[in-house]
C-alpha positions in Angstrom: 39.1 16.2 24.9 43.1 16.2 25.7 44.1 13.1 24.4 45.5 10.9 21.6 43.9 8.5 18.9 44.0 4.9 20.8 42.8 1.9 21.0 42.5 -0.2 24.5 44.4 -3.2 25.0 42.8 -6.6 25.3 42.1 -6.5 29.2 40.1 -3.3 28.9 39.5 -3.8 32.9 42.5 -3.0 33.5 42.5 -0.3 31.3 42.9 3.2 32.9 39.7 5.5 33.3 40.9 8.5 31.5 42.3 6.6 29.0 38.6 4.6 28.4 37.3 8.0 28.7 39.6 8.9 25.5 38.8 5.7 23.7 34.9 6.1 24.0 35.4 9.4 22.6 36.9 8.0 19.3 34.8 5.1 18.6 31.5 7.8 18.7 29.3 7.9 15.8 30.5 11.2 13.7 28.7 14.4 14.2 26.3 14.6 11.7 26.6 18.3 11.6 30.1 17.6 10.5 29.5 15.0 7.8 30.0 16.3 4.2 26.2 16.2 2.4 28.4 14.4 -0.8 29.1 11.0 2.1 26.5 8.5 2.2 25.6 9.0 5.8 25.6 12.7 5.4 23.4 12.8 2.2 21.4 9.9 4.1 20.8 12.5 7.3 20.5 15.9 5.5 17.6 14.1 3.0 15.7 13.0 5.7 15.5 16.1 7.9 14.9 18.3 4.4 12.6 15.7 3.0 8.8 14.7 3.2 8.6 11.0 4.1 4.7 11.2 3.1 3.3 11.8 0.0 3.4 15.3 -0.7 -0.1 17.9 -1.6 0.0 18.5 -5.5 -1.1 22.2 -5.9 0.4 23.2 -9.1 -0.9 26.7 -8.7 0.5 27.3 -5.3 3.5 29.6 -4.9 6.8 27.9 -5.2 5.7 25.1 -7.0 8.5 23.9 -9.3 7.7 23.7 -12.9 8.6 24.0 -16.7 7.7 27.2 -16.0 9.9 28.2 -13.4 12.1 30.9 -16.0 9.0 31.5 -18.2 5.9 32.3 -16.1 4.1 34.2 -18.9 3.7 30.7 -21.0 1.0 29.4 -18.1 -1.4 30.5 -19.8 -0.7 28.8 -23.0 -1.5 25.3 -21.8 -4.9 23.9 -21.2 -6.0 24.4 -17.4 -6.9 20.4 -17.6 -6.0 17.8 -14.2 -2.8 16.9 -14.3 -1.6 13.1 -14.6 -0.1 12.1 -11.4 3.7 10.3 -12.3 6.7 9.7 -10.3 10.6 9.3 -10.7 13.4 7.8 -8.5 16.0 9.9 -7.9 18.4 7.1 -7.5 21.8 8.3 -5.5 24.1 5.6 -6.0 26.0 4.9 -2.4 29.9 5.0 -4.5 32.8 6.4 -2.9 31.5 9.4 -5.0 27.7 9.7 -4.8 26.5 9.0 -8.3 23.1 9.9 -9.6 21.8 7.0 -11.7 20.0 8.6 -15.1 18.5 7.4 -18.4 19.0 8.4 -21.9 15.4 7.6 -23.9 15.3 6.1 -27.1 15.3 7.6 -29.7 12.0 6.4 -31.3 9.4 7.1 -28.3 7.1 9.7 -29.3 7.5 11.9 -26.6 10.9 13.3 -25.0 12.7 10.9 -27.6 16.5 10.7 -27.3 16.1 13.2 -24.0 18.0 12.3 -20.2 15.5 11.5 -17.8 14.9 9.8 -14.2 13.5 6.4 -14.2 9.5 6.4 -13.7 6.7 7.5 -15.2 2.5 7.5 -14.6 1.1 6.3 -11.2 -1.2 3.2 -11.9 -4.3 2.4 -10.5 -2.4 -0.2 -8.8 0.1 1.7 -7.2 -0.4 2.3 -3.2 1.1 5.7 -3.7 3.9 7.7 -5.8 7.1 5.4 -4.3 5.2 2.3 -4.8 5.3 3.5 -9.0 8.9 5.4 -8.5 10.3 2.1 -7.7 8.1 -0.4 -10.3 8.4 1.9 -12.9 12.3 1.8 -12.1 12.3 -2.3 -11.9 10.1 -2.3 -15.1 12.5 0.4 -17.3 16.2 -0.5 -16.2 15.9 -3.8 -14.3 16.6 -2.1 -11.1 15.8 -4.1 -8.0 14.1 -2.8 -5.3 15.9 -4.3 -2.9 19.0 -2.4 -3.3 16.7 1.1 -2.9 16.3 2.9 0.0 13.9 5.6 -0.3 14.7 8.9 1.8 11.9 11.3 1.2 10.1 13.4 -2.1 11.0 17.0 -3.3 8.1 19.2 -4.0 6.2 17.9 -6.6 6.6 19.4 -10.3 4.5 20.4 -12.9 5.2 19.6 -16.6 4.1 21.7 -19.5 2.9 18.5 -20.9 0.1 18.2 -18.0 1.8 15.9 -15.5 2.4 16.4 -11.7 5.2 14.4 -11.0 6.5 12.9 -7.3 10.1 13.0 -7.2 12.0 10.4 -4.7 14.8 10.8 -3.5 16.8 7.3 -2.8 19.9 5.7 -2.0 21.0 2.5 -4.1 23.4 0.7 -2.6 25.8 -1.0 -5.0 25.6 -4.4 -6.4 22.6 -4.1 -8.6 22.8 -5.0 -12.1 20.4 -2.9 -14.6 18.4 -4.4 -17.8 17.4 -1.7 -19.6 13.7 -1.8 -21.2 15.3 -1.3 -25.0 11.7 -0.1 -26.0 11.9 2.8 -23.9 15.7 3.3 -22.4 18.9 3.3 -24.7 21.6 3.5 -21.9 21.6 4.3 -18.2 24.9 6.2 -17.3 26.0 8.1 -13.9 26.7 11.3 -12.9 28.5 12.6 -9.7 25.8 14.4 -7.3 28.3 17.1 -6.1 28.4 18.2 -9.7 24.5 18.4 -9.8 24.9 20.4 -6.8 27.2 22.7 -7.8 25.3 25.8 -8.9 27.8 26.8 -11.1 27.2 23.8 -13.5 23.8 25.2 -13.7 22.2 26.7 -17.1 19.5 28.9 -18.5 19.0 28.4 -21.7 16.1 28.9 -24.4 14.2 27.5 -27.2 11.5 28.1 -29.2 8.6 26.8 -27.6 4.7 27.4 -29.2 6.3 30.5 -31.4 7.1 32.1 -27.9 11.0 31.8 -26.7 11.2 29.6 -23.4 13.7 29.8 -20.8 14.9 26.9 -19.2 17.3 24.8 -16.5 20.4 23.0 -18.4 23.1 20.9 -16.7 25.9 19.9 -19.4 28.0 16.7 -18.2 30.4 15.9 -20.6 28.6 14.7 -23.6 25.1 14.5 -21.9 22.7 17.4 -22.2 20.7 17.2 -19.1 17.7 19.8 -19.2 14.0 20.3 -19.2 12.1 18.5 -16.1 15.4 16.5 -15.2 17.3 19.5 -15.0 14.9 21.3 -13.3 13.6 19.0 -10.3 17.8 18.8 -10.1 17.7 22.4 -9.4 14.4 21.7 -7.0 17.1 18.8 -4.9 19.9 21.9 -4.7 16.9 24.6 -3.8 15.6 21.9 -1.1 19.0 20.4 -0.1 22.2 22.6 -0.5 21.2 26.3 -0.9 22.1 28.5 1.7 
């Protein structure tokens, strides 16, 4: 349209046509095709198209299926073909000027994954209407995180642990004003990271250990004195694969 920025003066009746016609145009919503994916309303619209609102089929042999063995296949084999435990995270994306992901640091005494970076969550309960309803108490329970402030968009595929869970990632927003109490039992410090550095493939790892006897690759994403890696890193690589990859 052929016209400049305004704004229409107080007696918009008597405001010219074209120049309503002008006005009309600037006061639309943006295009959402032309938001950046690192805003809040574009991460808000791009999750939701790319995402599954409902609860998401767990077949951790199907094709594609993320897992700790994404980089190793050959180690399938070496765990137990037993059911998996159904768990869940929140993937809390704090709504900052910069998106933030909100993580956890473990402590150091738990006797699995001690001292490791994780998302909030953990096993689905009994009690639990479905994989959200535990993302978002198991969030509450470990960092004090209100619900209220959480605005679930949709789940990534669902990922398989070489330690026998099948785990529902949610993807949320959080808007800000929440305060955290961490569960010292389980959670030594909650800390954020900026999203479009998660994003970035470039930041992204492979790296191996010794896992079993066998060397095992894996997904690592280095932020300045936080080694994120393992199932973190790789359901991270899961958001890019599901959100930014071309």
């Amino acid at each position: 349209m052929d016209c400049e920025p305004i704004l229409p003066p107080a007696g918009l009746r008597s405001t010219s046509a074209a120049a309503m016609r002008c006005y009309d145009h600037f006061m639309q919503e943006p295009d959402p095709a032309h938001l950046s994916p690192f805003s809040e309303t574009g991460f808000r619209e791009l999750a939701r198209a790319a995402l599954s609102a409902a609860e998401p089929v767990a077949d951790p042999d199907g094709r594609g299926t993320p897992s700790d063995f994404d980089l190793s296949p050959e180690l399938v084999g070496t765990v137990a073909n037993a059911p998996l435990m159904p768990a869940a995270v929140l993937i809390p994306v704090v709504a900052r000027d910069e998106l933030m992901v909100l993580l956890t640091q473990r402590t150091a005494s738990l006797p699995r994954h001690a001292g490791q970076i994780a998302f909030p969550g953990g096993r689905v309960e009994p009690s639990d209407r479905d994989p959200a309803a535990a993302a978002l108490r198991e969030a509450q329970e470990e960092i004090g995180l209100d619900p209220s402030f959480v605005e679930p968009l949709g789940y990534l595929d669902v990922y398989r642990t070489q330690t026998g869970f099948r785990i529902y990632p949610l993807v949320s927003i959080v808007r800000e004003g929440f305060t955290l109490q961490l569960d010292e039992r389980e959670v030594s410090d909650a800390f954020e990271v900026p999203l479009a550095f998660l994003m970035d493939e470039k930041n992204h790892r492979t790296e191996t250990r010794t896992w079993l006897g066998v060397e095992r690759r894996f997904y690592a994403m280095p932020f300045e004195q936080r080694y994120i890696w393992g199932v973190t890193a790789g359901i991270m690589k899961n958001m890019h694969r599901r959100l930014f990859a071309e």
